[in-house]
N, C-alpha and C positions, 0 to 999 in steps of 0.2 A: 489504413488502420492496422493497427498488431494487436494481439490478445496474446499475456502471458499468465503462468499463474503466480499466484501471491500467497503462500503459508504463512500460519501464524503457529506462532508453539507457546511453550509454558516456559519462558526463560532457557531457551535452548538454540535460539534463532542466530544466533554468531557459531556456533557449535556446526550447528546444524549447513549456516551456507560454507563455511570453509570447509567441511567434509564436503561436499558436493564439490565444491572448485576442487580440492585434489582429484576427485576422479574425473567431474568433466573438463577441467582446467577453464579457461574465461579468467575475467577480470574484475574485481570491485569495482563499482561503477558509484563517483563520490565518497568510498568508505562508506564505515561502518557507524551510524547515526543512534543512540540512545535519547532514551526519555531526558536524560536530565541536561537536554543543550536546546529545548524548545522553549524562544523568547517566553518570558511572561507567565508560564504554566506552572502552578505549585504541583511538583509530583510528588508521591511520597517518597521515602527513602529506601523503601524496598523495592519499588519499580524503577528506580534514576537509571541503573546500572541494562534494566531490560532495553534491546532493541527497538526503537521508533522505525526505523527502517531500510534495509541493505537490499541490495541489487549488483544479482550474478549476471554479468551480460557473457554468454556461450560465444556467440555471435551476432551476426547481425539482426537474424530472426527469432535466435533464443536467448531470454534469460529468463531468472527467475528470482523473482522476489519476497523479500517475507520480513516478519517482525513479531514482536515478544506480545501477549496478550497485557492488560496492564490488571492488576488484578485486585488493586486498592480503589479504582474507580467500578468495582461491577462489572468488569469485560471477563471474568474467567474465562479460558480455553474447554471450550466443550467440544464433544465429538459434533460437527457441523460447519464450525463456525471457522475452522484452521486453514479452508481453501477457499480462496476468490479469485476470480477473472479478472483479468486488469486490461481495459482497454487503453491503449494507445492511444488517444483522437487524433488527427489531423489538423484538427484548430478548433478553436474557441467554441463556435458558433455550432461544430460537430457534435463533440461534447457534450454540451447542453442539449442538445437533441435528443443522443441515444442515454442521456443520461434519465431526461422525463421522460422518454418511452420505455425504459428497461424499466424501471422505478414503479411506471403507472401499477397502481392497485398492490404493492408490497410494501418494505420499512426502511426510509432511507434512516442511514445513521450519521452521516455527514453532509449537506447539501452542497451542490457541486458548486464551487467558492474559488476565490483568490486566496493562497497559503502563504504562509512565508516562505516557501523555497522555492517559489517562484514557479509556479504551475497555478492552472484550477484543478479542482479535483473533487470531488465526491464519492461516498459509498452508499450502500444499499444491499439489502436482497429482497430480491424480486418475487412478484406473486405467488412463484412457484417452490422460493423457498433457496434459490442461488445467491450465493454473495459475491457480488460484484463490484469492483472500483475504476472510475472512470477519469483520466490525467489529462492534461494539454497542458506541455511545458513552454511554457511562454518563451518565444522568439526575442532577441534584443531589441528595444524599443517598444515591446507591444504593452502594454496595462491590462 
């Protein structure tokens, strides 16, 4: 299992990770992914352009991830809510584990699910008030 962090910003989330890649240097891992390429989802047209999701991989141990808050759906960027843990799982069956033990007795915001980009994934924050997001990127062949 890896745990990396995950920032959110206010429309500043492409800004923000290619200033980090020129000083930590790493690679985009996938490019750089906006609201307005998610099958099926009406965005608004002020959020289409914000970041759904990018990923600095450092290395093999670091990177780091992040995305644009969407701000026509009620998700404003507040002081709290711009950093989460992203765990790694090791598979499926992990995942959903630390996913309903980290969750028990806090809010999850996403139930850990099959997505379209080929992962399950969930988010939450925890009892204590952590926000957390839990991935297993699906293996070829697996469902």
């Amino acid at each position: 299992m890896k745990i990396f962090p995950y920032l959110n910003f206010d429309g500043q989330a492409e800004q923000a990770i290619l200033f980090y890649q020129s000083i930590l240097g790493g690679e985009l891992e996938g490019g750089i992914q906006y609201f307005s390429e998610i099958p099926g989802m009406d965005i608004a047209e002020v959020d289409q352009q914000r970041v759904m999701h990018v990923s600095l991989r450092i290395n093999d141990q670091v990177k780091i991830m992040a995305s644009d808050t969407l701000t026509d759906m009620g998700k404003p960027l507040t002081i709290g809510n711009q950093n989460y843990l992203s765990i790694d799982a090791d598979s499926k069956q992990s995942g959903e584990e630390i996913f309903k033990k980290l969750s028990a007795g806090g809010t999850v915001e996403m139930e850990f699910q099959k997505t379209f980009w080929g992962a399950y994934f969930g988010s939450f924050q925890d009892k204590f008030g952590v926000s957390w997001m839990i991935n297993y990127d699906l293996k070829p062949g697996e469902a």
